[in-house]
C-alpha positions in Angstrom: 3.6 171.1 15.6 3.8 174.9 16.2 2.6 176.0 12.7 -0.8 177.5 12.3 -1.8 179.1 9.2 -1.6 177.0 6.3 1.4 176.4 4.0 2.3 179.8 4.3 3.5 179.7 8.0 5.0 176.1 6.8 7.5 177.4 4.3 8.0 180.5 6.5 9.3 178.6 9.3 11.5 176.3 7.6 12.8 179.3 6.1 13.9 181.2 9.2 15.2 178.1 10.4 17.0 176.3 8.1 18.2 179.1 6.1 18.4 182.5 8.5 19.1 180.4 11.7 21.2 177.1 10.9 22.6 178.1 7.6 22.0 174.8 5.9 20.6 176.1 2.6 20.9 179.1 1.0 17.8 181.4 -0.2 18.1 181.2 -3.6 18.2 176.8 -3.4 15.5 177.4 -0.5 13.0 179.2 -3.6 14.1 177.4 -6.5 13.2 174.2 -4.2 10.1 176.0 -3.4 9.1 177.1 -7.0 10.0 173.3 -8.1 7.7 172.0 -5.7 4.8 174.4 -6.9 4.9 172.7 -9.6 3.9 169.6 -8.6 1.1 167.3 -7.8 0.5 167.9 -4.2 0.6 169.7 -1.1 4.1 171.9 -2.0 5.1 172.2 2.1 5.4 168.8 2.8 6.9 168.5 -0.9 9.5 170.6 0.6 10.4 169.5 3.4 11.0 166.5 1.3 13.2 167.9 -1.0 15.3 169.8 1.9 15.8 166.2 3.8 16.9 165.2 0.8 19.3 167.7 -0.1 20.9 167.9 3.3 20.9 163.9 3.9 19.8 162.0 0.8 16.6 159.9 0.7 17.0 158.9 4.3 16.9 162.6 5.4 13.6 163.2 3.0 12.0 160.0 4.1 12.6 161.0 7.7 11.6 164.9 7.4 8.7 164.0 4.9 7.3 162.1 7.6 8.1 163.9 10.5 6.4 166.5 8.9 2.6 164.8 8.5 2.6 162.5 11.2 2.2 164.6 14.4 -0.9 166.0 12.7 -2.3 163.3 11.6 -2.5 161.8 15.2 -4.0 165.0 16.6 -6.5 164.6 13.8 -7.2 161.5 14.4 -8.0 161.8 17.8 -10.3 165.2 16.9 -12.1 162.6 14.4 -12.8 160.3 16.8 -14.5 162.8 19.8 -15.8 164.5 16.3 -17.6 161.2 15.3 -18.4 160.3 18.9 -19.8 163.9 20.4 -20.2 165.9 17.8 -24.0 166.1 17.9 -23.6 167.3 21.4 -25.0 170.8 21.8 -21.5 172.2 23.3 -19.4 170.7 20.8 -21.8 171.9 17.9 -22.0 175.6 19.4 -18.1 176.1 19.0 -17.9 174.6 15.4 -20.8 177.2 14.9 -18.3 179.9 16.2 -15.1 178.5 14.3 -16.4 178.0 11.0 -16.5 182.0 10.3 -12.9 182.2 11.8 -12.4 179.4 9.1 -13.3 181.5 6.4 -11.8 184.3 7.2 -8.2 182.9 7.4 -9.2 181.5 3.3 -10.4 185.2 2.4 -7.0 186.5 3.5 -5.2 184.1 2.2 -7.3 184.5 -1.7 -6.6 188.5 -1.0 -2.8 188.0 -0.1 -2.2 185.6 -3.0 -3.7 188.0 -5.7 -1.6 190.5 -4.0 1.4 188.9 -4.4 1.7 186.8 -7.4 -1.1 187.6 -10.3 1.2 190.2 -11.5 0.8 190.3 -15.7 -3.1 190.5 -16.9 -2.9 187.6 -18.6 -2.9 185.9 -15.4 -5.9 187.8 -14.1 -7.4 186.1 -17.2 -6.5 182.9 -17.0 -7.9 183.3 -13.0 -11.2 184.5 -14.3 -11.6 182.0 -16.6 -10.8 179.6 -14.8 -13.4 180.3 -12.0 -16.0 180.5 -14.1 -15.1 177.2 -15.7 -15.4 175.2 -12.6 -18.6 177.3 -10.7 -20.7 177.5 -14.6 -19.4 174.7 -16.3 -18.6 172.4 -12.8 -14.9 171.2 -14.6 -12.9 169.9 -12.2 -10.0 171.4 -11.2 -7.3 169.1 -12.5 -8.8 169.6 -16.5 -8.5 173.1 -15.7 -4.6 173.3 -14.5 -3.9 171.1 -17.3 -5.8 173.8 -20.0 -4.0 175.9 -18.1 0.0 173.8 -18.2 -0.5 173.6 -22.0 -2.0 177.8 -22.9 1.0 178.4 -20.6 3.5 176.3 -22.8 1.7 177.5 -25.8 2.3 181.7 -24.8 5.8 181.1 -24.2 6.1 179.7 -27.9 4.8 182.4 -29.8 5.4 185.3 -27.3 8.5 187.4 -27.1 8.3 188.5 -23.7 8.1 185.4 -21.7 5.5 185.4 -18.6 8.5 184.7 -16.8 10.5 187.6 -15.5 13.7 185.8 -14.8 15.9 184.7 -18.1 16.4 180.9 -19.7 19.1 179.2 -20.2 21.0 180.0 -23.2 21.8 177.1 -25.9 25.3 176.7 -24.4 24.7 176.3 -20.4 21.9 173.8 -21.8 24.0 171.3 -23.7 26.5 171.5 -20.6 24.4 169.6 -18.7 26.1 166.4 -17.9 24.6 163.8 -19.4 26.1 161.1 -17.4 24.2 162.9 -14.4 20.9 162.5 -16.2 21.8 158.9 -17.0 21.8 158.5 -13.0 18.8 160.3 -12.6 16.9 158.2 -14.9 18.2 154.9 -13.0 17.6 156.4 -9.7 13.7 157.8 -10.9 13.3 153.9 -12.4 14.5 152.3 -9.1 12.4 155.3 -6.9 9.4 154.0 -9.1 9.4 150.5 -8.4 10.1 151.2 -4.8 7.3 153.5 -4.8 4.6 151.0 -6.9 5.7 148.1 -4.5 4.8 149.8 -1.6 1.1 151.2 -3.2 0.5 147.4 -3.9 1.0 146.5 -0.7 -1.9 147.8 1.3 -4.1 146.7 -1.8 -3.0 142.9 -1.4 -3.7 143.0 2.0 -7.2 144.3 1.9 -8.0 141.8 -1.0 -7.0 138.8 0.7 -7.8 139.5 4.2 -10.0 142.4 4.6 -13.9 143.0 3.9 -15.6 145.4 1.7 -12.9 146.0 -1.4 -14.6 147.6 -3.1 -14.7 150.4 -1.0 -11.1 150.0 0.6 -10.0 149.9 -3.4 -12.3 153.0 -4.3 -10.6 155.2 -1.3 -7.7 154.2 -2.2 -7.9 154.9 -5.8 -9.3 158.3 -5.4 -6.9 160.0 -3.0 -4.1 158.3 -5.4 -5.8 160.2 -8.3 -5.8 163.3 -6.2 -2.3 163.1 -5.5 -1.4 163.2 -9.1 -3.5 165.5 -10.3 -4.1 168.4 -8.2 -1.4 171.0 -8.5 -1.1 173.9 -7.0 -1.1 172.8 -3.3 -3.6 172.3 -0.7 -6.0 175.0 -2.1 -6.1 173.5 -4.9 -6.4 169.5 -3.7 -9.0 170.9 -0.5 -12.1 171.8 -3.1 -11.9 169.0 -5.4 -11.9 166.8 -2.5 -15.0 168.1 -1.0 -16.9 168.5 -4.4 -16.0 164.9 -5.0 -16.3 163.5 -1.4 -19.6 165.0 -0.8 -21.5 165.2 -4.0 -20.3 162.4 -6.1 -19.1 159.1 -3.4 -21.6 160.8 -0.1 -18.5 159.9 2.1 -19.7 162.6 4.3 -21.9 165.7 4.5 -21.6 169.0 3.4 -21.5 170.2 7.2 -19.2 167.5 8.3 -16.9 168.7 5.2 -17.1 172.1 6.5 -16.0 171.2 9.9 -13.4 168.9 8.9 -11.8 171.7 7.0 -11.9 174.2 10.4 -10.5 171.0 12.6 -7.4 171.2 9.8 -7.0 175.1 10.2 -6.8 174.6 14.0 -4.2 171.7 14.0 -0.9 172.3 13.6 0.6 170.3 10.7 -0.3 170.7 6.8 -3.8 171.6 5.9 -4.2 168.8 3.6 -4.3 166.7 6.2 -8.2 167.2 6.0 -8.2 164.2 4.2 -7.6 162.1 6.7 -10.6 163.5 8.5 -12.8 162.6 5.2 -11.4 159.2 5.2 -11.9 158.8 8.6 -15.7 159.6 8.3 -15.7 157.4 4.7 -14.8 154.8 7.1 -16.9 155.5 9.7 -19.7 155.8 7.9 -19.1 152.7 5.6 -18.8 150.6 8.8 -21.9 151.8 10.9 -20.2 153.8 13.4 -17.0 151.6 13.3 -14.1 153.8 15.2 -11.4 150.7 14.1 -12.3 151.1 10.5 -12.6 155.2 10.6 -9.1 155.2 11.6 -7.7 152.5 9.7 -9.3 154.4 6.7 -7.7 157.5 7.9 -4.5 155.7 7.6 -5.3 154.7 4.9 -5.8 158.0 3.0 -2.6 159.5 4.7 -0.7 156.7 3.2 -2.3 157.3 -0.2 -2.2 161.1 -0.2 1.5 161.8 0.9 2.9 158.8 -0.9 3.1 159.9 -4.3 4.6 163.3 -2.6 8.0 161.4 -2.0 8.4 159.9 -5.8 7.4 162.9 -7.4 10.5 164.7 -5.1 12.8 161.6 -4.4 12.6 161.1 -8.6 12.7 165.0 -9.8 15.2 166.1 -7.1 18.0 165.6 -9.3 16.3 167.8 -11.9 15.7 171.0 -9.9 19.2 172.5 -11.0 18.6 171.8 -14.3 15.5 173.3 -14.5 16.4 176.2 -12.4 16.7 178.8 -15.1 14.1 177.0 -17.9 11.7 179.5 -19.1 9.0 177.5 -20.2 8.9 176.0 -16.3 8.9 179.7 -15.4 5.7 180.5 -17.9 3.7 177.7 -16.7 4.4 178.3 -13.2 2.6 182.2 -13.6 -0.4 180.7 -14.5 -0.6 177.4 -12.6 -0.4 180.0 -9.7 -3.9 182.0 -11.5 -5.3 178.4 -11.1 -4.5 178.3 -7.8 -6.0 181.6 -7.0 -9.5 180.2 -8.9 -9.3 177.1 -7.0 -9.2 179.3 -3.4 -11.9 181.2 -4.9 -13.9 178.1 -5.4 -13.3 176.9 -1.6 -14.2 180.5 -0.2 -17.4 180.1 -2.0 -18.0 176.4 -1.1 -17.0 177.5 2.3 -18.9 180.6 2.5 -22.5 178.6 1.5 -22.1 176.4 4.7 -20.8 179.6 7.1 -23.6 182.2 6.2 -26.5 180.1 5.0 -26.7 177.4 7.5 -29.9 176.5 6.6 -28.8 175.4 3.2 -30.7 177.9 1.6 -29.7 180.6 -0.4 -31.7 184.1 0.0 -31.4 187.5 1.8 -33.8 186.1 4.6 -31.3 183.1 5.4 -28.5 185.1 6.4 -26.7 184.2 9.4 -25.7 187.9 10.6 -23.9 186.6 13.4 -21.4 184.4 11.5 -20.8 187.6 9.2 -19.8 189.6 11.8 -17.5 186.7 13.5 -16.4 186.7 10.0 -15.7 190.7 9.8 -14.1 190.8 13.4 -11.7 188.2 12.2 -10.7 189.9 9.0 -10.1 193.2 10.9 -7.9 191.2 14.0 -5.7 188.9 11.0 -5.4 191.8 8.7 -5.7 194.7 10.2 -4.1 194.1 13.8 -1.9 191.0 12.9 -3.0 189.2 15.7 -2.0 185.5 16.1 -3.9 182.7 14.2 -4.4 180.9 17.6 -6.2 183.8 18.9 -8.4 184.2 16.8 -9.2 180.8 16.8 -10.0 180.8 20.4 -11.7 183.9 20.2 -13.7 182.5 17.9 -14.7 179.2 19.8 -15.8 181.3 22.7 -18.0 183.2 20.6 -19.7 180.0 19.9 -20.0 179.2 23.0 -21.5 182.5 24.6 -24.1 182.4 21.7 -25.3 179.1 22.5 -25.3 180.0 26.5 -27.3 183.4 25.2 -29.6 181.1 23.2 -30.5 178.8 26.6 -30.8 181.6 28.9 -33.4 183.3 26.2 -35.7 180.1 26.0 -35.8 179.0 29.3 
């Protein structure tokens, strides 16, 4: 409830306090954790928070911090969706979307700028990040063929190439076949016993619909697709956040492009995960479906949660007792270089989807459509994150109250 910012601030906090403040992990499990969960399907925050539960209290500690960790937000979502829904064609309500949506962008742009900064390092990532971009805006492949194009060219470098995309060193031959096999014999049974837990509860929701519900075919349709996008999108909520829109929008017409758009700016201002804008687009599936129904927005919002986060605990509960194992695996290492140059093209792709929306409202694109104002809400929050390293929050409400006045300068110029 007091992180702003993305995953970023997420892992950031739990780092100063867990590790710098309580001293119950140490840095180096804190990143290995962290690089482990970057490599799965999902949102890696939550992913983590997972993992640390689970390291400091079993699976009742990560079933307990997993949720603790989505649920605040997702009733503070909820609630936005519902005044959304209800009042968002009011003129007040419209004028500060109007002045949050550049504020929205600009926290993406600095985050795209930060990650290139940071991670895409060797040129072949730059490569695999520019081909990759162009695949999914020219050839409109979705982001989950392209990460797995990516997994494999990254497994496929490592084989033939002496100096590993990696920088840190594998395992040699010995400390490999010193792995105790009688702990991977557990971690099997536990994965098979996490799996059928995990299934059983999936099933659950999808019996109850059939037998007492109305409308499965859509109920079994949401449910489907945020299970698929659970499994497939890696890279984190940049990643997950486009294909969601492209495929919520343009393929299923769950919502508008608009709506989408402010969905994704009522995320950035809640505290919580950033994924959770998928509760939002479930809430308006529903919504929508339903003819205005606020009971079946939300209990499709509930839905989604439930189908998004879900798979984040089997992937962690059943690949916890691997991360030691895989700590110093070079292979893991290559593929994680350019999973993260997939991750930059997938940011790329939002900025862009986000960018259409924020500076040609009109839906068309030309020199003459131009919003001038949001580009310059857009430039003032650049220069106060970047430049001045002023609080997400402020900017946030300084960019609301832009909105605002330009409405209130609008009225007092017509009338």
């Amino acid at each position: 409830m007091i992180s702003f910012g993305g995953t970023a601030a997420h892992i950031a906090i739990m780092h100063d306090d867990l590790v710098e403040r309580r001293r119950w992990i140490d840095n180096e499990d804190f990143f290995h954790a962290l690089s482990h969960c970057m490599i799965l399907p999902g949102p890696e925050a939550q992913q983590l928070a997972i993992y640390l539960g689970w390291k400091l209290n079993g699976i009742r500690g990560g079933i307990v911090a997993g949720t603790l960790f989505v649920l605040p937000s997702m009733f503070v979502l909820l609630a936005l969706s519902i005044v959304y829904a209800k009042f968002g064609s009011l003129p007040w309500i419209a004028a500060m979307f109007s002045g949050l949506r550049p504020a929205v962008l600009a926290l993406v742009l600095l985050a795209l700028t930060r990650l290139a900064r940071r991670s895409l390092i060797e040129p072949v990532q730059w490569a695999v990040a520019s081909g990759a971009f162009a695949a999914v805006i020219l050839l409109h492949a979705s982001i989950p063929v392209v990460m797995a194009a990516a997994i494999a060219l990254g497994f496929l470098i490592e084989k033939f190439r002496r100096d590993p995309l990696s920088e840190r060193p594998s395992m040699t031959g010995r400390e490999a076949s010193n792995v105790n096999r009688d702990i991977r014999k557990q971690a099997l049974l536990s994965f098979a016993k996490i799996t059928a837990a995990g299934l059983g509860i999936w099933l659950a929701p999808f019996l109850a619909l059939y037998l007492f519900g109305r409308d499965f075919h859509f109920w079994s349709q949401l449910g489907l697709f945020f299970t698929r996008t659970a499994f497939v999108t890696f890279g984190g909520s940049y990643t997950v956040i486009p294909y969601v829109a492209h495929t919520a929008v343009f393929h299923y017409h769950w919502l508008s492009q608009p709506q989408m758009l402010d969905g994704f700016a009522l995320a950035e201002t809640t505290p919580g995960p950033l994924i959770i804008v998928v509760a939002f687009v479930g809430f308006m599936a529903g919504f929508h479906r339903f003819h205005g129904s606020i009971l079946m927005g939300s209990s499709a919002l509930l839905l989604t949660t439930l189908y998004t986060f879900l798979p984040c605990f089997l992937f962690v509960f059943a690949g916890a007792p691997f991360v030691s194992w895989t700590q110093n695996n070079r292979s893991i290492k290559a593929v994680l270089s350019l999973v993260v140059a997939v991750v930059f093209a997938a940011m790329a792709d939002l900025a862009l989807f986000l960018a259409r929306g924020v500076l040609f409202p009109s839906g068309t694109l030309g020199f003459a459509e131009l919003d001038w104002t949001a580009i310059a809400v857009v430039g003032l929050s650049l220069f106060l994150l970047g430049a001045l390293k002023t609080k997400v929050g402020a900017v946030i409400g300084l960019s609301l109250g832009l909105g605002i006045a330009r409405w209130l300068i609008r009225l007092w110029w017509i009338h």
